[in-house]
N, C-alpha and C positions, 0 to 999 in steps of 0.2 A: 633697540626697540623697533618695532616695523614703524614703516611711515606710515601705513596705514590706522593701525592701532594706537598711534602717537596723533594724530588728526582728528580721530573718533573721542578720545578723551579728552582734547583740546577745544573741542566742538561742545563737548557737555561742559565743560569749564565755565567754556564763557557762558554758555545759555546760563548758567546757573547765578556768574557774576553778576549780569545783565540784569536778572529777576531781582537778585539781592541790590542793584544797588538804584533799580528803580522805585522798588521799597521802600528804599531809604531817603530818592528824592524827592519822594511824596512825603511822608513824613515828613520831612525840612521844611515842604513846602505848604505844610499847614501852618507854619507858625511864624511865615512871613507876614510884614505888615500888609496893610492893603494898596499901598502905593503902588502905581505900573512901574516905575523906574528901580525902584527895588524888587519885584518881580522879574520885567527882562534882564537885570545883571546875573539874576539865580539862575535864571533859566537857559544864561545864555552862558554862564560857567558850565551850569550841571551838562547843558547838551551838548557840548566838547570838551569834558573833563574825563568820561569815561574811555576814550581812547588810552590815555595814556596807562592807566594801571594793566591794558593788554597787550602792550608792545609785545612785553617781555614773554607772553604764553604765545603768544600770535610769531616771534623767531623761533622757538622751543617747536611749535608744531610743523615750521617748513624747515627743520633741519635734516 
């Protein structure tokens, strides 16, 4: 596959992951309590958790 055409798809990928899984961490994040300490551990999982499900498209696109 071109590497150019393999970047362009990789590109839409993740824009779409990104969309899909900020979605979903609002949703989650309604039905937190109202505690702050229970809010910064969600937030501080959610906001370095989605790196890792893109490793694997993010080697696939510099191959």
């Amino acid at each position: 596959m071109n590497p150019r055409l393999r970047k362009l798809i990789g590109t839409l990928a993740l824009l779409v992951f990104l969309f899909l899984y900020v979605v979903a961490a609002l949703a989650v994040a309604d039905h937190l309590p109202d505690h702050w300490a229970a809010q910064l551990v969600f937030y501080v999982v959610v906001g370095t958790a989605w790196g890792l499900p893109l490793l694997p498209l993010l080697k696939w696109m510099n191959r």
